[in-house]
PDB file of N, CA, C and O in Angstrom:
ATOM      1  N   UNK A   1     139.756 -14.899 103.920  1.00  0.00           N
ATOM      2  CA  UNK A   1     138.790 -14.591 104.958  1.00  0.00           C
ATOM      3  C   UNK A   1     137.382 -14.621 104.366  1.00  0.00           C
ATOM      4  O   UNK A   1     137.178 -13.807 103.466  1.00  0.00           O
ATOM      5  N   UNK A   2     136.371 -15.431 104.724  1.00  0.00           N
ATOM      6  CA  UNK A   2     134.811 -15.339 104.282  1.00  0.00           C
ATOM      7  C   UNK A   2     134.613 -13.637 104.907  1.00  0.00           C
ATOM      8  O   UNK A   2     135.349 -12.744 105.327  1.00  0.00           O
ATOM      9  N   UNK A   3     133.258 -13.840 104.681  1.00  0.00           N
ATOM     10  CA  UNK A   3     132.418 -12.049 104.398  1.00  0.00           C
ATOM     11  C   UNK A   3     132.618 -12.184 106.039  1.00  0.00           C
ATOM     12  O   UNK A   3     133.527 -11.647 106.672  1.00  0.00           O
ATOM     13  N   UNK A   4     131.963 -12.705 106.382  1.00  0.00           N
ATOM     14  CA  UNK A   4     131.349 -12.548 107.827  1.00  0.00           C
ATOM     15  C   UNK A   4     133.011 -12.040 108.840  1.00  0.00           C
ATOM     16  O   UNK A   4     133.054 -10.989 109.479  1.00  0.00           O
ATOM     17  N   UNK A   5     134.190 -13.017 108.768  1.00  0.00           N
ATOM     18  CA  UNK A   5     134.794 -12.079 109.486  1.00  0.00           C
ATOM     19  C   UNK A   5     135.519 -10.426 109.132  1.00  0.00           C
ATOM     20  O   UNK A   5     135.884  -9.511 109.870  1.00  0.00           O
ATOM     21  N   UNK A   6     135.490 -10.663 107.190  1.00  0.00           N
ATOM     22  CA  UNK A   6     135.465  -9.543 107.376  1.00  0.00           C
ATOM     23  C   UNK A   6     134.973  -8.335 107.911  1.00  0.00           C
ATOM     24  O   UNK A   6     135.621  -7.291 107.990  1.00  0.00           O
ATOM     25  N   UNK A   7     133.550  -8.542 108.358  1.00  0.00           N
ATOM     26  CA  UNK A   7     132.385  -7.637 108.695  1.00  0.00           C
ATOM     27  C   UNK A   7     132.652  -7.282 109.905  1.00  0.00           C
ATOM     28  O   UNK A   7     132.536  -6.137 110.343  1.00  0.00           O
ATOM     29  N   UNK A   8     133.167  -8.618 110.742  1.00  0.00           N
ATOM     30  CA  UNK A   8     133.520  -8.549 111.908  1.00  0.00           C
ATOM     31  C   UNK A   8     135.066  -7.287 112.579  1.00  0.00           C
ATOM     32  O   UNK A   8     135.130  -6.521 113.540  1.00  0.00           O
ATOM     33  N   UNK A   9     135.985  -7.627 111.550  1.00  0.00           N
ATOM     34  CA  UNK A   9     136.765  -6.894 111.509  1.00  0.00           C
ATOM     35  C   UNK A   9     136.614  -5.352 111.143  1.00  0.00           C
ATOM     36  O   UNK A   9     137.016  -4.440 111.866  1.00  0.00           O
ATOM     37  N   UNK A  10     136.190  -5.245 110.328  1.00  0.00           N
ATOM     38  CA  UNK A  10     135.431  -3.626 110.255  1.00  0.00           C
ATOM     39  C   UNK A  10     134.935  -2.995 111.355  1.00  0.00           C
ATOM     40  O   UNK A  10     135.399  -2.025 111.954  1.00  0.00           O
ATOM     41  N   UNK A  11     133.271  -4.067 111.713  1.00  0.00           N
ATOM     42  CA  UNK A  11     133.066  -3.989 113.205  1.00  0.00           C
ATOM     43  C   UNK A  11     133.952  -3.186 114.136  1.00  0.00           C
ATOM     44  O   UNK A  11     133.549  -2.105 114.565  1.00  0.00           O
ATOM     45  N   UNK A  12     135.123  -3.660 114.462  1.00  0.00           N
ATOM     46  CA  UNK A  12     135.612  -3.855 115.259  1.00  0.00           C
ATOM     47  C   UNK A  12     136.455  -2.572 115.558  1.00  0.00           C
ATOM     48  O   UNK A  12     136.630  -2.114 116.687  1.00  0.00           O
ATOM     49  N   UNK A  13     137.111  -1.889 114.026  1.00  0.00           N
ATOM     50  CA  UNK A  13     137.692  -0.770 113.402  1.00  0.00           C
ATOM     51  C   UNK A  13     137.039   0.257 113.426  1.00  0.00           C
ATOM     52  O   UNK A  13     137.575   1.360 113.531  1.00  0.00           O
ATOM     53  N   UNK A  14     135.604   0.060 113.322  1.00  0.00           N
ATOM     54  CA  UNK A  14     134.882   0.886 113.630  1.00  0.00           C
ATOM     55  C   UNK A  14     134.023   1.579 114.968  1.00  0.00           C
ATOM     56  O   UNK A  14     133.474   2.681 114.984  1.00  0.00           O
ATOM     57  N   UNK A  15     134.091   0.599 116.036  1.00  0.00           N
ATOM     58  CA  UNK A  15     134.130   0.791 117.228  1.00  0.00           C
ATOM     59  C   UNK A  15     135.355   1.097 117.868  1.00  0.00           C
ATOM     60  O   UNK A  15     135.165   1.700 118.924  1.00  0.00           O
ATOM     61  N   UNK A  16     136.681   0.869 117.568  1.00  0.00           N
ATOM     62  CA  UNK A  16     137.641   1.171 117.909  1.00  0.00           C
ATOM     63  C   UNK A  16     138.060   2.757 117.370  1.00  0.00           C
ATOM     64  O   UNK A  16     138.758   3.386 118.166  1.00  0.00           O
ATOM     65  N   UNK A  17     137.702   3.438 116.116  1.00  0.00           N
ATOM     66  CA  UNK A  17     137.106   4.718 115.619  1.00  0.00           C
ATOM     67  C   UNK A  17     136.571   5.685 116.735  1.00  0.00           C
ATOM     68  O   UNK A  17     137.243   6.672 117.034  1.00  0.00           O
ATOM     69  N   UNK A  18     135.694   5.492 117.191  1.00  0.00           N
ATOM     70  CA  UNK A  18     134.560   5.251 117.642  1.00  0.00           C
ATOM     71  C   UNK A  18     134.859   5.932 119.202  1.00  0.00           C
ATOM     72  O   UNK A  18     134.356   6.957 119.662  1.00  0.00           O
ATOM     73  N   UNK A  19     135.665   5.179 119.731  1.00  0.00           N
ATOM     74  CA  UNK A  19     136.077   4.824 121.072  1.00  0.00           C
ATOM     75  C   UNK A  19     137.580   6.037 121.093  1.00  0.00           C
ATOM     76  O   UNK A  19     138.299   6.396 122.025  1.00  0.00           O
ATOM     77  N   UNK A  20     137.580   6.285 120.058  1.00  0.00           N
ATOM     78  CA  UNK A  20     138.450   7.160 119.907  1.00  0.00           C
ATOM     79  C   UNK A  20     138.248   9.148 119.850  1.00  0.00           C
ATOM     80  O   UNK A  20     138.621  10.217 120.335  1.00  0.00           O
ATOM     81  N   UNK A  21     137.474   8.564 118.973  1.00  0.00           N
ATOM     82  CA  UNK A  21     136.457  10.051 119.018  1.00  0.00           C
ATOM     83  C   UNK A  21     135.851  10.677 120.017  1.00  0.00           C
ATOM     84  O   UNK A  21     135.615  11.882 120.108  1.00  0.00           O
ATOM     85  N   UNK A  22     135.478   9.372 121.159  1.00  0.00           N
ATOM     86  CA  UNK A  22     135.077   9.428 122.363  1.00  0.00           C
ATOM     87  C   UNK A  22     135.544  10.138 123.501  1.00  0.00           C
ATOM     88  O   UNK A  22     135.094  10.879 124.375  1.00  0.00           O
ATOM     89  N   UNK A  23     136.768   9.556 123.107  1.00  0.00           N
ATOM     90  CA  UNK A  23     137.599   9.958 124.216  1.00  0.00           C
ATOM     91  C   UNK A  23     138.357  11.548 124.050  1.00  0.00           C
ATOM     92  O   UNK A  23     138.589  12.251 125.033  1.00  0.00           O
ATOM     93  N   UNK A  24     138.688  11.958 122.625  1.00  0.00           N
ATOM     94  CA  UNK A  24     139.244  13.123 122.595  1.00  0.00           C
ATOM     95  C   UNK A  24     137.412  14.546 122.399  1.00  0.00           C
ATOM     96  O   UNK A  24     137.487  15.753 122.169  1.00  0.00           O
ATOM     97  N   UNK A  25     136.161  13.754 122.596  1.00  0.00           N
ATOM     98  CA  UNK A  25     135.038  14.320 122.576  1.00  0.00           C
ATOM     99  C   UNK A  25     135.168  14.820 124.315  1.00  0.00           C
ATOM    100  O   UNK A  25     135.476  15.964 124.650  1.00  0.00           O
ATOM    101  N   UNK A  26     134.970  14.087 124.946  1.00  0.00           N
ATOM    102  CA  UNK A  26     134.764  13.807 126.566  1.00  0.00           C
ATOM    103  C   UNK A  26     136.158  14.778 126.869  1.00  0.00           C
ATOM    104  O   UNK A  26     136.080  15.141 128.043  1.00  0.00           O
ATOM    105  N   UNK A  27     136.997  15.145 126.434  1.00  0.00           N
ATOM    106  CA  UNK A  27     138.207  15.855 126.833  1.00  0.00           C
ATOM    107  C   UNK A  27     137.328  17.263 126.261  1.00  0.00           C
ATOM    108  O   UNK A  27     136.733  18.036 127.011  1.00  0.00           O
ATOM    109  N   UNK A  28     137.387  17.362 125.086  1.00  0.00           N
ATOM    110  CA  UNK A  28     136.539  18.746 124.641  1.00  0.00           C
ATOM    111  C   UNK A  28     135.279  19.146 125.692  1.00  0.00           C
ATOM    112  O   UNK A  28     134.886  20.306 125.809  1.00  0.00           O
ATOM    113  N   UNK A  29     134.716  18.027 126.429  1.00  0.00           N
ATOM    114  CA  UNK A  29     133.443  18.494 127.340  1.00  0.00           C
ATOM    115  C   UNK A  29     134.068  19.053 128.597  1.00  0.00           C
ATOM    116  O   UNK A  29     133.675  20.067 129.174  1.00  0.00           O
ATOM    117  N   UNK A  30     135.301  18.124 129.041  1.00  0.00           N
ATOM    118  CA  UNK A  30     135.397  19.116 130.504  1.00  0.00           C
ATOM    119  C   UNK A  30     136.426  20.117 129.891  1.00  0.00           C
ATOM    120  O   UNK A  30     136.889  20.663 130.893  1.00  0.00           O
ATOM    121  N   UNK A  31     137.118  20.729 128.664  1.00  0.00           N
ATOM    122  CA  UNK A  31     137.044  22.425 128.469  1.00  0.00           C
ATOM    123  C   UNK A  31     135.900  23.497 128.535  1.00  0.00           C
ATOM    124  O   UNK A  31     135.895  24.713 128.730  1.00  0.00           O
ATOM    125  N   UNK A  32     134.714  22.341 128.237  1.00  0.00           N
ATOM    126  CA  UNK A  32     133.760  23.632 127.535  1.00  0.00           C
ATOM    127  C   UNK A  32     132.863  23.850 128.837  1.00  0.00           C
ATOM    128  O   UNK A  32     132.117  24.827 128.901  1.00  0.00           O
ATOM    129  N   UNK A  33     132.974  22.679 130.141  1.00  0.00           N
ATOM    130  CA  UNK A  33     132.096  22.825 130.892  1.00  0.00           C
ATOM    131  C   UNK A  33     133.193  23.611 131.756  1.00  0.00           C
ATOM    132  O   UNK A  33     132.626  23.912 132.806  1.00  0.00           O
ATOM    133  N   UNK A  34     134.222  23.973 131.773  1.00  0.00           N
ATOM    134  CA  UNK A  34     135.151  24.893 132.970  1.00  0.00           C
ATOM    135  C   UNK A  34     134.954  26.275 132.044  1.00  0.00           C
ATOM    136  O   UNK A  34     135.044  27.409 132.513  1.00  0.00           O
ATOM    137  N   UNK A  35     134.708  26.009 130.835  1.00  0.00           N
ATOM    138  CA  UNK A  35     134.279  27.536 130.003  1.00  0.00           C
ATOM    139  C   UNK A  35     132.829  27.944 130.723  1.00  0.00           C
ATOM    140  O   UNK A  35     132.742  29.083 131.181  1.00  0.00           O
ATOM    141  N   UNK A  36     131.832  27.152 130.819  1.00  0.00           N
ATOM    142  CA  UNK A  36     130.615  27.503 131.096  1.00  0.00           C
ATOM    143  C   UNK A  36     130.569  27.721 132.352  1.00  0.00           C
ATOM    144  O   UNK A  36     129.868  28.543 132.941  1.00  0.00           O
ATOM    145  N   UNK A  37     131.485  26.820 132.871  1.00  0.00           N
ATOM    146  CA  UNK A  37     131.311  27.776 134.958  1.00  0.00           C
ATOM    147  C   UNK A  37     132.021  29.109 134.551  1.00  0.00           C
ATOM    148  O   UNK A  37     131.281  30.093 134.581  1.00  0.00           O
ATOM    149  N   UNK A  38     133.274  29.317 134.188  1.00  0.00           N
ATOM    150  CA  UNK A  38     133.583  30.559 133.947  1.00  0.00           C
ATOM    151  C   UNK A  38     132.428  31.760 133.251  1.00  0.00           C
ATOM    152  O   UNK A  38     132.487  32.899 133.716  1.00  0.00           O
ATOM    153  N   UNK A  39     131.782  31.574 132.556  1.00  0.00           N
ATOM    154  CA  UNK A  39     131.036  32.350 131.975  1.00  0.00           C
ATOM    155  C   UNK A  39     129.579  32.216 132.336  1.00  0.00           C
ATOM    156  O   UNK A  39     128.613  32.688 131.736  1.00  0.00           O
ATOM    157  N   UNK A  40     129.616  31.146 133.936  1.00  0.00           N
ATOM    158  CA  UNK A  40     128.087  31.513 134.716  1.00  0.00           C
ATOM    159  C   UNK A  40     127.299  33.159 134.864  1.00  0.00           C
ATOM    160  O   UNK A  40     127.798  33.839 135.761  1.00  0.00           O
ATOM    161  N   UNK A  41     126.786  33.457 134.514  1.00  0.00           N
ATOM    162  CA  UNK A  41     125.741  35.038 135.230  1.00  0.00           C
ATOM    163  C   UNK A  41     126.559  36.090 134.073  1.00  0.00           C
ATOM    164  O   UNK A  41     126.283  37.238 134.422  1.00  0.00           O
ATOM    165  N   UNK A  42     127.486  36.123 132.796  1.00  0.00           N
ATOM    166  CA  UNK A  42     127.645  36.837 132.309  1.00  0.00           C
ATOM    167  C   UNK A  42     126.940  36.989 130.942  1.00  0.00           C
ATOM    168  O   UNK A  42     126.027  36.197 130.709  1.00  0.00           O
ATOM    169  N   UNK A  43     127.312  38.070 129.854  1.00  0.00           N
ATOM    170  CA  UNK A  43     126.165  38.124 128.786  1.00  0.00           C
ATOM    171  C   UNK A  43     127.239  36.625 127.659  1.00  0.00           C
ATOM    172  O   UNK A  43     127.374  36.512 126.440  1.00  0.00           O
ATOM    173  N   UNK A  44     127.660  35.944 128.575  1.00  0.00           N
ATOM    174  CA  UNK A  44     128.707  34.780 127.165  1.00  0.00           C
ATOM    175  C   UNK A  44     127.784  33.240 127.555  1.00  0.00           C
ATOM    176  O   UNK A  44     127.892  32.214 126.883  1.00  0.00           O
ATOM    177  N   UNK A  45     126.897  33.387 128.775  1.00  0.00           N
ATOM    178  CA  UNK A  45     127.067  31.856 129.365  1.00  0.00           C
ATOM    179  C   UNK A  45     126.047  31.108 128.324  1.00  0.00           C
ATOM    180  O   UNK A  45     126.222  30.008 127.799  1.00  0.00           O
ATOM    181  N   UNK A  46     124.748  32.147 128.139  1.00  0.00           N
ATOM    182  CA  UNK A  46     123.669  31.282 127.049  1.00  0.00           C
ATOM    183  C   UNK A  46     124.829  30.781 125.854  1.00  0.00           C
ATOM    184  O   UNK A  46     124.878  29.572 125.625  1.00  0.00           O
ATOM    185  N   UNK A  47     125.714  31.658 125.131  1.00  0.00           N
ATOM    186  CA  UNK A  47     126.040  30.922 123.753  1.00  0.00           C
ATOM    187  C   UNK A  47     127.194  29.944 124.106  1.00  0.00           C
ATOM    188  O   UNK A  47     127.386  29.138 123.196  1.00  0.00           O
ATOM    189  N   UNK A  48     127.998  29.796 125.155  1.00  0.00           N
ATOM    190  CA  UNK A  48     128.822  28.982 125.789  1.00  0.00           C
ATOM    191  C   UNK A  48     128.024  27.689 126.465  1.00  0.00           C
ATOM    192  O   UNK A  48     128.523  26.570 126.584  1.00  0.00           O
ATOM    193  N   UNK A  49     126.587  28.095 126.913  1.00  0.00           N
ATOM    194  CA  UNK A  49     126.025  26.732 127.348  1.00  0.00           C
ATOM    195  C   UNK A  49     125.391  25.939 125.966  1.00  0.00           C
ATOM    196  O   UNK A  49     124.938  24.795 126.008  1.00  0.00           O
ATOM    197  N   UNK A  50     125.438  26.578 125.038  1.00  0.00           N
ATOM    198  CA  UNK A  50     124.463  26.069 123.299  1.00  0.00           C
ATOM    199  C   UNK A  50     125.903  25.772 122.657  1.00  0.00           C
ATOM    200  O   UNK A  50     125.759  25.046 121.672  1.00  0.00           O
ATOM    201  N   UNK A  51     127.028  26.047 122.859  1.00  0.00           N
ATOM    202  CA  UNK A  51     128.172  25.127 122.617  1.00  0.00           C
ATOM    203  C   UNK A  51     128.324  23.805 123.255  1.00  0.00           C
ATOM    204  O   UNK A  51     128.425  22.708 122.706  1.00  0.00           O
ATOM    205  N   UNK A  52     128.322  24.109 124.545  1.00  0.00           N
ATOM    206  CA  UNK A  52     128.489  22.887 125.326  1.00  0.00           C
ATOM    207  C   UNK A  52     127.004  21.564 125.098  1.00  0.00           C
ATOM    208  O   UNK A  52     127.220  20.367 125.289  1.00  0.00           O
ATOM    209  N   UNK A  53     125.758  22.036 124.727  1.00  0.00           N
ATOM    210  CA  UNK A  53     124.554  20.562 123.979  1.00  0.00           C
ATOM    211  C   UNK A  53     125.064  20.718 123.000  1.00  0.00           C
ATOM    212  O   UNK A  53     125.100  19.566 122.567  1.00  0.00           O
ATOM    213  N   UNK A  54     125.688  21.561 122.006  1.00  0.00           N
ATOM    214  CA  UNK A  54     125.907  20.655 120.642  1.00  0.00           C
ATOM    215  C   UNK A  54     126.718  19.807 121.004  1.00  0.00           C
ATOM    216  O   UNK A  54     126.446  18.696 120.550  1.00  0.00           O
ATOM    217  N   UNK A  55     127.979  19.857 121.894  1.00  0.00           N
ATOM    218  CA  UNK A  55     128.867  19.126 122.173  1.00  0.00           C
ATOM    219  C   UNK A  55     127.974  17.931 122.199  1.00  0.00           C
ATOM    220  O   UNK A  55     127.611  17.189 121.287  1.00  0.00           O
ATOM    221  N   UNK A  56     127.675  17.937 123.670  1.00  0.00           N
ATOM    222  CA  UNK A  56     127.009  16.730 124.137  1.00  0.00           C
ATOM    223  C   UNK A  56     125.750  15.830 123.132  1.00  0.00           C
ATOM    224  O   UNK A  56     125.404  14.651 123.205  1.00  0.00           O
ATOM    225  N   UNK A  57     125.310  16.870 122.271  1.00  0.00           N
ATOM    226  CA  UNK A  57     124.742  15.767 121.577  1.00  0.00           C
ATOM    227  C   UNK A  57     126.023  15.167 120.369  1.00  0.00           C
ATOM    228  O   UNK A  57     125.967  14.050 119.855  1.00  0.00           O
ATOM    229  N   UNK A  58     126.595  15.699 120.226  1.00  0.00           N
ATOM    230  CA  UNK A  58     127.945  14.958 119.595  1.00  0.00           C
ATOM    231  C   UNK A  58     128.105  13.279 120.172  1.00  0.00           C
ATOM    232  O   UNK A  58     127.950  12.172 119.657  1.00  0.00           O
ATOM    233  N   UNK A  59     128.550  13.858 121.691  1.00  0.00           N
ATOM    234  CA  UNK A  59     128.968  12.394 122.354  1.00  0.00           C
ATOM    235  C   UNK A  59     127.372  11.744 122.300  1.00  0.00           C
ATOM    236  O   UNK A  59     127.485  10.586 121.899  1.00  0.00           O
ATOM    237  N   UNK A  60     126.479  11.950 122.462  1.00  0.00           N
ATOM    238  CA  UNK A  60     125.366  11.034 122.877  1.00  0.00           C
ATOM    239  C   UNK A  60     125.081  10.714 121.324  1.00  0.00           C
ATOM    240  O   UNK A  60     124.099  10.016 121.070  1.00  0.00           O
ATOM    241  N   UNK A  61     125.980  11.240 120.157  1.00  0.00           N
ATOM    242  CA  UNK A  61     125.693  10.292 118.830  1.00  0.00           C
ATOM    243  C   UNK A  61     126.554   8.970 118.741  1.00  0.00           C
ATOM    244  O   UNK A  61     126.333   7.793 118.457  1.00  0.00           O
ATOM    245  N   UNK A  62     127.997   9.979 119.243  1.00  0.00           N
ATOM    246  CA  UNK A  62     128.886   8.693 118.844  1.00  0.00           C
ATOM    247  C   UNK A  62     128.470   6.921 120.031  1.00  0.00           C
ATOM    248  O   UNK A  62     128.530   5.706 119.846  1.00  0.00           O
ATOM    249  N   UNK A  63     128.073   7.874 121.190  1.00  0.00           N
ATOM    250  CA  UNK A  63     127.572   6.657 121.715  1.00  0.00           C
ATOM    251  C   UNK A  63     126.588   5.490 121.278  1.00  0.00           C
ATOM    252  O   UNK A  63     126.580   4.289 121.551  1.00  0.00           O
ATOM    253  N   UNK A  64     125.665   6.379 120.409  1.00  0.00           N
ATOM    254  CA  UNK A  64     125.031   5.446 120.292  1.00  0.00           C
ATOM    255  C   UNK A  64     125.010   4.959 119.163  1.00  0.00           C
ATOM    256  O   UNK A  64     123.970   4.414 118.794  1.00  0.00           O
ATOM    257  N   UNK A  65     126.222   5.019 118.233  1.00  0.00           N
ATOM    258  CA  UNK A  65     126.786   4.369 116.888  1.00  0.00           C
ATOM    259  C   UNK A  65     127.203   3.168 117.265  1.00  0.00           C
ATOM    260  O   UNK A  65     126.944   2.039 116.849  1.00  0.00           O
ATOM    261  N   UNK A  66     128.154   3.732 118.446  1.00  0.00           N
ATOM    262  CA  UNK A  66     129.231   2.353 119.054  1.00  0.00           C
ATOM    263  C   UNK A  66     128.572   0.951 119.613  1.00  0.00           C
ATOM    264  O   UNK A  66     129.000  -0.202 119.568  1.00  0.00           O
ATOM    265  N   UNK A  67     127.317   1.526 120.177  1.00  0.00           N
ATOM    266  CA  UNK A  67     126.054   1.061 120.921  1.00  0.00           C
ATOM    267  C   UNK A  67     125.498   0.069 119.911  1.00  0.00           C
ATOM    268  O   UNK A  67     125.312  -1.114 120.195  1.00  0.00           O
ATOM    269  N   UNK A  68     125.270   0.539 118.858  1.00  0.00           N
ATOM    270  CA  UNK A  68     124.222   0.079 117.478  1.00  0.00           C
ATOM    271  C   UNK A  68     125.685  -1.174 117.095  1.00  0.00           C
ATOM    272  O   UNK A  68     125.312  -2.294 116.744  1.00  0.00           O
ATOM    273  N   UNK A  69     126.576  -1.031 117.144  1.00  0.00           N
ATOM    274  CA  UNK A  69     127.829  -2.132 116.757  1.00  0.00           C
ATOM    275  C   UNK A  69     128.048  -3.335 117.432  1.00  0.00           C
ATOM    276  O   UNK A  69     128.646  -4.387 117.207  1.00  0.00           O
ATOM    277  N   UNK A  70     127.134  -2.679 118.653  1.00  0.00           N
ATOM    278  CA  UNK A  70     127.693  -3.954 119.722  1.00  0.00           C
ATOM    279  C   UNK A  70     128.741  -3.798 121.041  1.00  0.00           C
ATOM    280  O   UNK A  70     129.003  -4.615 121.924  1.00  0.00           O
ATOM    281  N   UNK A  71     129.259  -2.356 120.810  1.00  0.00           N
ATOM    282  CA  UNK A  71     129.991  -2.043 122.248  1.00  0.00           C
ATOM    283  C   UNK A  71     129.345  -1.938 123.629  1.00  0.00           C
ATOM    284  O   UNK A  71     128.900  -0.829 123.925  1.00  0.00           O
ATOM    285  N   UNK A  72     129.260  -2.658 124.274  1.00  0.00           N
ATOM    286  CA  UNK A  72     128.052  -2.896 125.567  1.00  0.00           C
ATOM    287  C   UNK A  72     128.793  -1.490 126.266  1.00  0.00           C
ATOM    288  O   UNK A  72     128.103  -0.490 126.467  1.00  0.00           O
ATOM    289  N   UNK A  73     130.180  -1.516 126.594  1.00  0.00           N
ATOM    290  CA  UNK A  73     130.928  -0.332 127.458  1.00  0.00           C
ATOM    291  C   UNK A  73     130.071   1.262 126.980  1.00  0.00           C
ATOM    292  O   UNK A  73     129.825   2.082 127.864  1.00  0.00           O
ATOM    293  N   UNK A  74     129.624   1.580 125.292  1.00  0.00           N
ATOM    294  CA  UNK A  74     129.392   2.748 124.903  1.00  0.00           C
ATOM    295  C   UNK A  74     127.682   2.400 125.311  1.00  0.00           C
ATOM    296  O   UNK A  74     127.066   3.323 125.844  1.00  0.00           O
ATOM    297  N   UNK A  75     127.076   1.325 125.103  1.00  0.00           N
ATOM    298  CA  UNK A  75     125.818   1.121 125.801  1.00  0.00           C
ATOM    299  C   UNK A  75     125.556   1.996 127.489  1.00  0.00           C
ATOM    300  O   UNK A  75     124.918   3.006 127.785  1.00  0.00           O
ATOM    301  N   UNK A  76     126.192   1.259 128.115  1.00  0.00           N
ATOM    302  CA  UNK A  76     126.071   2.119 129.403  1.00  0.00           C
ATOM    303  C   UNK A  76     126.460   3.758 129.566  1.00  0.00           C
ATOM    304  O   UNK A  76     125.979   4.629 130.290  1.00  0.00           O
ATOM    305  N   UNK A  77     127.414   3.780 128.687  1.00  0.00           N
ATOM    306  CA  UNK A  77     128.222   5.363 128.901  1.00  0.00           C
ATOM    307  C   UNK A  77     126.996   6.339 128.312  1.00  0.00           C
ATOM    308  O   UNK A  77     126.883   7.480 128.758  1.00  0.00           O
ATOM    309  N   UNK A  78     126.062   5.820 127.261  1.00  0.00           N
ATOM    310  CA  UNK A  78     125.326   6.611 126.168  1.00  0.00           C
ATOM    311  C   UNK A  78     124.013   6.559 127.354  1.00  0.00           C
ATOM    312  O   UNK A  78     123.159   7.380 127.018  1.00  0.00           O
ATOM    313  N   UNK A  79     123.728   6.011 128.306  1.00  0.00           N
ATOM    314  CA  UNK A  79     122.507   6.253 129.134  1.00  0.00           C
ATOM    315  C   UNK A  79     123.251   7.547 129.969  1.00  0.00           C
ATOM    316  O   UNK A  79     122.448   8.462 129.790  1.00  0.00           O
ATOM    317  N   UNK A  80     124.163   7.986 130.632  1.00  0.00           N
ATOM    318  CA  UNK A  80     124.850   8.896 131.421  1.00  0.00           C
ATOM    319  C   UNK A  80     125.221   9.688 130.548  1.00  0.00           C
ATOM    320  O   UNK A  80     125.842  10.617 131.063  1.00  0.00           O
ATOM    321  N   UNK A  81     125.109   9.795 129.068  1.00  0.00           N
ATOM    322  CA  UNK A  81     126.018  11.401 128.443  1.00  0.00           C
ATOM    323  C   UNK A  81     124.458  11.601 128.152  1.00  0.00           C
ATOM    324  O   UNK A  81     124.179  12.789 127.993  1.00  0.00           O
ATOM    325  N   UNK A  82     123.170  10.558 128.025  1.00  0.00           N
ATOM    326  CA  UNK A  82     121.778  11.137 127.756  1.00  0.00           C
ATOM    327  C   UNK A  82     121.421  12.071 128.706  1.00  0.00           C
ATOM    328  O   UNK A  82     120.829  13.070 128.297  1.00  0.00           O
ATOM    329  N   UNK A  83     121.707  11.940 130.180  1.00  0.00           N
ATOM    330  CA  UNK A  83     121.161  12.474 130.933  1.00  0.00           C
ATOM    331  C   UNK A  83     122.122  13.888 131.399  1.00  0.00           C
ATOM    332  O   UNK A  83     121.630  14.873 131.950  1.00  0.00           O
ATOM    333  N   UNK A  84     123.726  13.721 131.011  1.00  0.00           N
ATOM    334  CA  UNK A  84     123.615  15.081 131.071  1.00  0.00           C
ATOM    335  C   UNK A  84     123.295  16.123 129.896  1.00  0.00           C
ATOM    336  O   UNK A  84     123.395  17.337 130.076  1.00  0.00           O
ATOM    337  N   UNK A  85     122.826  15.443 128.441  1.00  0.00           N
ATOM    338  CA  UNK A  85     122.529  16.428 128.079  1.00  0.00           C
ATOM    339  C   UNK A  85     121.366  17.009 128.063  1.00  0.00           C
ATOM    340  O   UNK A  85     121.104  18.019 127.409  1.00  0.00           O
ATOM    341  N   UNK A  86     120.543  16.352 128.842  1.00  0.00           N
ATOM    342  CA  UNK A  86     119.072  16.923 129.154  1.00  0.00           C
ATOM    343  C   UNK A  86     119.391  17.384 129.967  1.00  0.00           C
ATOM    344  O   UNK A  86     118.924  18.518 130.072  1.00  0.00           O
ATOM    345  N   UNK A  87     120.543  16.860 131.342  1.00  0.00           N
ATOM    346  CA  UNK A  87     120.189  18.280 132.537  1.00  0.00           C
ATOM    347  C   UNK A  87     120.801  19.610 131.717  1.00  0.00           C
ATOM    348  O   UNK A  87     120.153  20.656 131.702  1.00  0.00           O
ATOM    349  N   UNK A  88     122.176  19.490 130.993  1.00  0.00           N
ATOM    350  CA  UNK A  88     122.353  21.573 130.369  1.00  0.00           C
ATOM    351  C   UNK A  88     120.647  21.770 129.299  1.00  0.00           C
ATOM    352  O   UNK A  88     120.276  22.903 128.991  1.00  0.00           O
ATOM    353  N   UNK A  89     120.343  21.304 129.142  1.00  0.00           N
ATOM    354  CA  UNK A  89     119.368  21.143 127.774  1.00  0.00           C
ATOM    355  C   UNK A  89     118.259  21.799 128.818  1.00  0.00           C
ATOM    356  O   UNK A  89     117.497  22.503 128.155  1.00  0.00           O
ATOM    357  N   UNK A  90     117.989  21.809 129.900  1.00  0.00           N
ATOM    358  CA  UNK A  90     117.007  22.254 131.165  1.00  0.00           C
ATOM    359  C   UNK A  90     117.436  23.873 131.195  1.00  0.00           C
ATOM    360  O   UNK A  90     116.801  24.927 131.132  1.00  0.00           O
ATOM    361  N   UNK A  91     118.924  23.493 131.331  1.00  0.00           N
ATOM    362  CA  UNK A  91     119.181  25.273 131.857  1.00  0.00           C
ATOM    363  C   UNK A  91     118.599  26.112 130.712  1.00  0.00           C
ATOM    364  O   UNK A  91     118.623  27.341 130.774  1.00  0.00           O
TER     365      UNK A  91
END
């Protein structure tokens, strides 16, 4: 194999990584966001909502790793996990 498809193949391992992390990330968000309705108006919701942006800036990294590789699918997804983590990032 020359360099180049190796690179390609890595690429590819590495968005597939990637896409993986994603998906068991995005499962961790709707626990932490049924934690944060649960713990709306009590003295838990501020450190339960500062769990839930670290989360989200989690996913809005891996997105935009996958993004930087060439995954057009984590391109679009990383404009929609931007914006919800500015709307909790508001509260």
């Amino acid at each position: 194999m020359d360099q180049k498809a190796l690179e390609s193949s890595h690429q590819h391992l590495e968005i597939a990584d990637l896409t993986s992390q994603y998906s068991q990330l995005t499962k961790k968000r709707t626990q932490m966001l049924d934690a944060y309705s649960r713990a709306f108006g009590t003295p838990r919701e501020r450190a339960v909502l500062q769990d839930l942006i670290a989360l989200l800036g989690q996913i809005v990294a891996n997105r935009e790793q996958a993004a930087t590789l060439g995954d057009k699918t984590a391109a679009t997804q990383l404009i929609q996990c931007q914006k919800d983590e500015e709307k909790y990032k508001r509260k």
